[in-house]
C-alpha positions in Angstrom: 88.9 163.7 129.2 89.5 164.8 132.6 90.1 168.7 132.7 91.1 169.0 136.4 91.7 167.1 140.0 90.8 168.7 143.0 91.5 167.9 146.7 90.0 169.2 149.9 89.2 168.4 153.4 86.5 167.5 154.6 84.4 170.8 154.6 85.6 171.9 151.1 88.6 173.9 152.1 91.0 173.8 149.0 93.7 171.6 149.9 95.5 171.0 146.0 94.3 171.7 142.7 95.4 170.7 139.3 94.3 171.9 136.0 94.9 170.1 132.7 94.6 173.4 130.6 94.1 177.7 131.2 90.5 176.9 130.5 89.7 174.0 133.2 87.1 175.8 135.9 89.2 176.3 139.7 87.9 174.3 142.7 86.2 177.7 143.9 83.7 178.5 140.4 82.5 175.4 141.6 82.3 175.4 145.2 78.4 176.2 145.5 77.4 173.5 143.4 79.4 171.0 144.5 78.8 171.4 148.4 77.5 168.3 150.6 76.7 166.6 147.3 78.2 162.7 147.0 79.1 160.4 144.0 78.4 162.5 140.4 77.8 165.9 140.2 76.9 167.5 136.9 78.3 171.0 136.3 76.4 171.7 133.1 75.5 169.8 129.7 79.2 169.1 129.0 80.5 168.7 132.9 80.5 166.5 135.8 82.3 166.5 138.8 83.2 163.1 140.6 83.9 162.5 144.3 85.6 160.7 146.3 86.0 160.5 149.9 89.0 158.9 151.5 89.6 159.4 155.5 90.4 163.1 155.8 90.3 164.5 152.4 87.9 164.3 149.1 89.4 163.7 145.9 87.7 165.0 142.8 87.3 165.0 139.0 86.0 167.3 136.5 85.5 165.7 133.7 83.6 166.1 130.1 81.0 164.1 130.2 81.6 162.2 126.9 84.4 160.2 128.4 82.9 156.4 130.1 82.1 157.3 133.4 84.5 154.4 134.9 87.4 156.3 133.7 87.4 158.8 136.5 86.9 156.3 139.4 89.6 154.3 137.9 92.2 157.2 137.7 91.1 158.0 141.4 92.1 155.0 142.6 95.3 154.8 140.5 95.8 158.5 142.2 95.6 157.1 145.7 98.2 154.2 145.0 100.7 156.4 143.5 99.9 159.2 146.9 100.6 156.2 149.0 103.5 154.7 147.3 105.0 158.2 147.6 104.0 159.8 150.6 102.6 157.0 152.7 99.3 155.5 153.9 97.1 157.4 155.3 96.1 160.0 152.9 96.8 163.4 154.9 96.2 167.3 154.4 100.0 167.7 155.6 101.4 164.7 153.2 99.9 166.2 150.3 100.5 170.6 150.9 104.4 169.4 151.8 104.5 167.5 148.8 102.6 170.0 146.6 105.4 170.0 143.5 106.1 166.5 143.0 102.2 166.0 143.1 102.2 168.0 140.3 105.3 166.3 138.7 103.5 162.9 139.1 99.8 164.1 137.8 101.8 165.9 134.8 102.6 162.3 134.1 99.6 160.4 134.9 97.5 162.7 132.5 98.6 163.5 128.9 96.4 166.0 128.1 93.5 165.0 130.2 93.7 161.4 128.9 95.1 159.0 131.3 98.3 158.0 130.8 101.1 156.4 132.6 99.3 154.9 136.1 101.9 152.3 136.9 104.1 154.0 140.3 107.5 151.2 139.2 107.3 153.2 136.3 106.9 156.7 137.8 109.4 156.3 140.3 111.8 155.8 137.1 110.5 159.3 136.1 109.6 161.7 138.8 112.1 162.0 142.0 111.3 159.4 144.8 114.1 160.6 147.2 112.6 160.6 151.3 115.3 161.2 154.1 115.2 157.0 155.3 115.3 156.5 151.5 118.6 158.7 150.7 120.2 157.2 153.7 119.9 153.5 152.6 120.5 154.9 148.5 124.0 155.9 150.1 124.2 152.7 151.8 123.8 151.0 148.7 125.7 153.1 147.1 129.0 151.8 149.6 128.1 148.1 148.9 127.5 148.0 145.7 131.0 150.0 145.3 132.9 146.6 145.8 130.4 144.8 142.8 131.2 144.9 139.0 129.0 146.9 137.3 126.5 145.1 135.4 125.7 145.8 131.9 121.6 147.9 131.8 118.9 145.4 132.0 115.8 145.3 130.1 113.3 148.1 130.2 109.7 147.0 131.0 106.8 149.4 131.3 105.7 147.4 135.0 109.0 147.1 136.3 111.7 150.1 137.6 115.2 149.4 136.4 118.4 149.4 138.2 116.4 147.7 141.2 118.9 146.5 144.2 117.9 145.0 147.3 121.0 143.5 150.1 117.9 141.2 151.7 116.3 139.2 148.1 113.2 138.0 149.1 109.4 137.0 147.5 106.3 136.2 148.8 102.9 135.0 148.0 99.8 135.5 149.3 96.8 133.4 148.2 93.6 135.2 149.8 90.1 134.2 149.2 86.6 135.7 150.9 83.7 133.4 150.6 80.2 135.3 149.6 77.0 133.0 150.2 73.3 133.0 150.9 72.3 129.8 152.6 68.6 128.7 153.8 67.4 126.3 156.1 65.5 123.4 154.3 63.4 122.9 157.6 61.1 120.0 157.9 58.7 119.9 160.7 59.7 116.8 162.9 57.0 115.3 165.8 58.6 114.2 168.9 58.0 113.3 172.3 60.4 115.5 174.0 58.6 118.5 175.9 61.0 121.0 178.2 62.2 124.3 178.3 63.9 123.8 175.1 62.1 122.1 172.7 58.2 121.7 172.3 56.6 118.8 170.3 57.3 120.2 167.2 61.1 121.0 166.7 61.7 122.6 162.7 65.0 120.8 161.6 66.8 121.0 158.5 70.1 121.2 156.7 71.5 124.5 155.5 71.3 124.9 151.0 73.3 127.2 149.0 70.9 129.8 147.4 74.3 131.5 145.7 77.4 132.0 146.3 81.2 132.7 145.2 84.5 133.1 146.0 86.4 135.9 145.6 90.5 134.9 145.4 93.5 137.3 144.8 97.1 136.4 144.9 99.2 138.8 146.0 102.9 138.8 145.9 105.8 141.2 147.0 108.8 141.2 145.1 112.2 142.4 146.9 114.5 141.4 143.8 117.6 142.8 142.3 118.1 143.2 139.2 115.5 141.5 136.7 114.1 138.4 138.3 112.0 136.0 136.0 110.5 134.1 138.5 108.3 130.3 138.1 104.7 129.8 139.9 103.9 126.3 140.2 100.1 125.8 141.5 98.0 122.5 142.3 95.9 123.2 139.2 95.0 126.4 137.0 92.8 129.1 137.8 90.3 131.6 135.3 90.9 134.9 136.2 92.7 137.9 135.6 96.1 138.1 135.3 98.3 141.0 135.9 100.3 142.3 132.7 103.8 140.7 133.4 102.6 137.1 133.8 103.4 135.3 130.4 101.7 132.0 130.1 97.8 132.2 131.8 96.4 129.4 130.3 98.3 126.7 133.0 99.1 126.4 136.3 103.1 127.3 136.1 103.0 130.9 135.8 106.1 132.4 134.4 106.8 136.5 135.2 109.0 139.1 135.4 107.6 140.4 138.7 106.8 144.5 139.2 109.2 145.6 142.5 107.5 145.7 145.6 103.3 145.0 146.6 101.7 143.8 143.4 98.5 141.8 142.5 99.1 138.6 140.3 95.9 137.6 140.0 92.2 137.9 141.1 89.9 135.2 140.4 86.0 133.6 141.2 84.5 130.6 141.6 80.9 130.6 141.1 79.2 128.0 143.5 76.2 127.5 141.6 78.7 125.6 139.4 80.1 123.1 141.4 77.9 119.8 142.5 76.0 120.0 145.0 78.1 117.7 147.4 80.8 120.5 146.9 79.2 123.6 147.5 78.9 123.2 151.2 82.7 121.7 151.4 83.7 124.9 149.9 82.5 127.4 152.5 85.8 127.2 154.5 86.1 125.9 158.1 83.5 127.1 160.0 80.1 124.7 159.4 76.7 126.2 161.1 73.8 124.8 162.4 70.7 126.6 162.4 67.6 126.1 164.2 64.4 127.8 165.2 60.9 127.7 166.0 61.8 126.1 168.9 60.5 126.5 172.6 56.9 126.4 173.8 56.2 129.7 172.5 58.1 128.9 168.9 60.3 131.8 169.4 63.7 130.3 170.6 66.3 129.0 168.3 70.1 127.6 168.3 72.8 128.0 166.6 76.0 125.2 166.7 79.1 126.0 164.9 81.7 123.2 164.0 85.4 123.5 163.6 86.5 119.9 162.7 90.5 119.9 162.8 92.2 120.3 159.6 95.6 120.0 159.3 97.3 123.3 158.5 94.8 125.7 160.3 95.5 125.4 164.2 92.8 128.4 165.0 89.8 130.8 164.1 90.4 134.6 164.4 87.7 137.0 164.6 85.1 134.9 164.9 81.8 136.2 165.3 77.6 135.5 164.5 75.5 138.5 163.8 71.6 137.9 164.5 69.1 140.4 163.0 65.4 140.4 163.3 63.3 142.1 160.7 60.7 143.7 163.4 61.2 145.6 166.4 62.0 143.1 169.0 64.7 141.8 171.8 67.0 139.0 171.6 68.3 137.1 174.9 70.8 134.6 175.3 69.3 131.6 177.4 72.6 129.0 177.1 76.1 129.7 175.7 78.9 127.7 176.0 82.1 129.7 174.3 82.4 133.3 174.0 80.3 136.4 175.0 76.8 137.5 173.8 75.2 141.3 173.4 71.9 142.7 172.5 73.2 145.8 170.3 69.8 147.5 169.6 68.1 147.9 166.6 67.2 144.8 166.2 70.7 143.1 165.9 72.5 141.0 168.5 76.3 139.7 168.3 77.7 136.5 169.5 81.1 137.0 169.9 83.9 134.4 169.8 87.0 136.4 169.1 90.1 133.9 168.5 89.3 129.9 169.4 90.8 126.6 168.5 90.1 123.9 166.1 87.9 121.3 167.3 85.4 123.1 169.4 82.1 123.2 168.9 80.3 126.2 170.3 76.5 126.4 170.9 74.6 129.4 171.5 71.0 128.9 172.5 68.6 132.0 172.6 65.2 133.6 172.6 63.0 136.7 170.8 61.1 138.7 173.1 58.6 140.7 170.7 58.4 144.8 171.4 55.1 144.4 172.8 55.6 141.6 175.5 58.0 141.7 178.7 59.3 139.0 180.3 56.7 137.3 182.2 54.2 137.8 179.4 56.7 135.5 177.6 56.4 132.9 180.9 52.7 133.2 181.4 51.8 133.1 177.2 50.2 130.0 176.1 51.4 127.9 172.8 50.6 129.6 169.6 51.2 129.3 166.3 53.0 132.0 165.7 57.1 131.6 165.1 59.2 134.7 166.2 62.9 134.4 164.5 65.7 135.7 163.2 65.7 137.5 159.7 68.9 135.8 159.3 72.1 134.9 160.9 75.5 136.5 159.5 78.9 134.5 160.0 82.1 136.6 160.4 85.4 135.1 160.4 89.4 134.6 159.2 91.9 132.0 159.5 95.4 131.1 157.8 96.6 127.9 156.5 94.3 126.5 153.7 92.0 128.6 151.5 88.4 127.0 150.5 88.9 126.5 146.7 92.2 124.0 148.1 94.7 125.9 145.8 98.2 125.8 146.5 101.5 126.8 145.9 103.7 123.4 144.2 107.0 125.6 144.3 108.5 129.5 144.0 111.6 129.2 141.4 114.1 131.7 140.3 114.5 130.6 137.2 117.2 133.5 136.5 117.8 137.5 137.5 120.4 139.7 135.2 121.9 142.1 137.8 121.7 139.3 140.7 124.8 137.3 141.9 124.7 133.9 141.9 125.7 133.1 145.1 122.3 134.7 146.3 119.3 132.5 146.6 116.4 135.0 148.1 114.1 134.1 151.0 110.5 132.9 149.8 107.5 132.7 151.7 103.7 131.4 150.9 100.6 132.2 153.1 97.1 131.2 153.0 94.3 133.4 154.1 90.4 132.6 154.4 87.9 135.8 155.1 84.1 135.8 155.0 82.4 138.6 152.9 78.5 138.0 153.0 78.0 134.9 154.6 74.3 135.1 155.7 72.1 132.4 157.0 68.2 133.0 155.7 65.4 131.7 158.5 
């Protein structure tokens, strides 16, 4: 049961408070015992309080502590949707003290005596007042066109969707997003050759990467701009396990049939676990960035390269963002001897970045460095004869985004409108798919 919410700024000035009954303890009873404590905070045997920090404010919960301790976290979260949804990102002192009563109004809903309740903001903005000064200007608006159309007879009432929904620009879009998570280490095999330079000594450690473990993490999102009740028709290239959002009908295939929620909604979230695929598909399934990871090269054993490879696939014309984190796991200095794209720094604390920002398919980009240990300087480095000692890199992390193809391969066959009470028929709404590939934890082991 949660007894009260509680917002404040950031050095525990009272911002809003809300108590569920007469009884509930006020933000400043509790003051003292709360301050500069994070995460859970038990009150007494029968209390807790739990935080949450979100840019200027933190949000909290007292709750009794037999309720699961998810619950609170969850109706947090739910809290910051419906804030947004009303008052606009970003969470603000002024949003929320100049919007103190319909706060309430919406909490008085959320909560049914302390027990979570109705979370879904389609379904609040049916109930508590959703009028901004942009938003009664365009209700009159709609109110001048929709003068000339014959009034339609009420629509169904679902718990996910608002009703009476009208929109003069229909349109629907999907976004298929997936973030690939992976551990990767170098099977190195000690190779003898005759080559002896700058570069590379007479024994060169080369080897291809192997997936330790791994997953992708996918979401479809869709926005939904529909009049009236839309029951829309998702046709992918094959089905997908996951967890589907409430209004989706049919989730054992790949044609998904719904009746969509209006507005920003998730359809779906999903993962594939790597470990499960063959071992000639975990690597294709890393998106479409491939690395190349060497070290223990040099006379000294303490240089190494890196090569990425971005062969041309069709649909993705570019990599955004791209960037390779190096970290050591002793106090050292890392140097860039060769690069041939982008711009390398030494960042301290043991961490240097190799930054390629946006470049085209089809270049392969090579950065070759060096690990100066805390204790040497440069001409030690020169002057110190072969040992068998190997300085590296901890690991290497891979940062990067691109649109046009996801790494799992799933696509969008078709969008259809199969029909929408409330909606003319001469209007056929605007539909739009994107692809987006992010990396997570994408780390390279030495």
């Amino acid at each position: 049961m949660i007894e009260a919410v509680y917002i404040s700024d950031t050095n525990n000035n009272l911002v809003y408070e809300y108590l569920t009954n007469l009884a509930s303890a006020n933000f400043n009873s509790l003051i003292n015992i709360i301050n500069d404590r994070q995460g859970i905070v038990d009150i007494n045997a029968n209390q807790s309080v739990y935080l949450y920090p979100i840019n200027s404010i933190v949000i909290y919960t007292l709750v009794d502590n037999k309720v699961n301790p998810v619950l609170p976290y969850v109706f947090i979260f739910k809290l910051m949707e419906v804030i947004h949804d009303y008052f606009g990102k970003p969470i603000a002192i002024h949003k929320i003290e100049s919007n103190n009563d319909t706060l309430t109004l919406l909490i008085d809903q959320m909560l049914d005596d302390g027990i979570p309740n109705i979370t879904d903001f389609n379904k609040l903005r049916d109930i508590v007042p959703f009028k901004s000064f942009l938003s009664k200007i365009l209700s009159k608006t709609n109110e001048i066109t929709n003068a000339t159309i014959t009034k339609q007879p009420p629509l169904e009432v679902l718990p996910w969707r608002r009703s009476d929904v009208k929109y003069t620009n229909n349109e629907m879009y999907v976004d298929i997003i997936e973030t690939v998570n992976v551990i990767l280490k170098n099977d190195k095999k000690k190779v003898r050759t005759n080559l002896d330079s700058a570069f590379y000594s007479t024994n060169t450690f080369n080897g291809k990467l192997v997936p330790i473990t791994g997953n992708i993490q996918g979401k479809i999102n869709f926005l939904s701009h529909l009049t009236g009740l839309p029951h829309l028709q998702l046709s992918l290239n094959h089905k997908i396990d996951g967890s589907y959002h409430q209004c989706v009908e049919n989730t054992n295939s790949s044609v998904l049939k719904f009746i969509p929620p209006d507005g920003s909604f998730e359809l779906c979230n999903y993962c594939i676990d790597l470990n499960e695929l063959p071992k000639n598909q975990q690597l294709s399934s890393l998106g479409q960035v491939n690395v190349e990871y060497n070290y223990g090269l040099g006379k000294n054993k303490n240089e190494f390269e890196i090569k990425l490879y971005l062969p041309i696939k069709s649909g993705v014309s570019k990599i955004e963002n791209l960037s390779v984190e190096i970290h050591l796991n002793f106090n050292g200095i890392i140097k860039s001897s060769r690069l041939t794209h982008g711009d390398f720094q030494f960042k301290g604390n043991n961490k240097a970045e190799w930054n390629l920002r946006t470049i085209s398919m089809g270049i392969n980009p090579i950065l070759y460095g060096s690990i100066i240990g805390e204790d040497k300087d440069e001409d030690d480095e020169e002057q110190e004869q072969e040992t068998s000692e190997i300085l590296k890199p901890n690991y290497i992390k891979l940062i990067y985004s691109n649109k046009g193809c996801v790494p799992s391969g799933l696509k969008v066959e078709n969008l259809k409108l199969l029909s929408s009470k409330g909606m003319p028929e001469t209007v056929k709404p605007f539909k739009g798919v994107k692809y987006i590939t992010k990396t997570g934890d994408y780390v390279v082991r030495s």
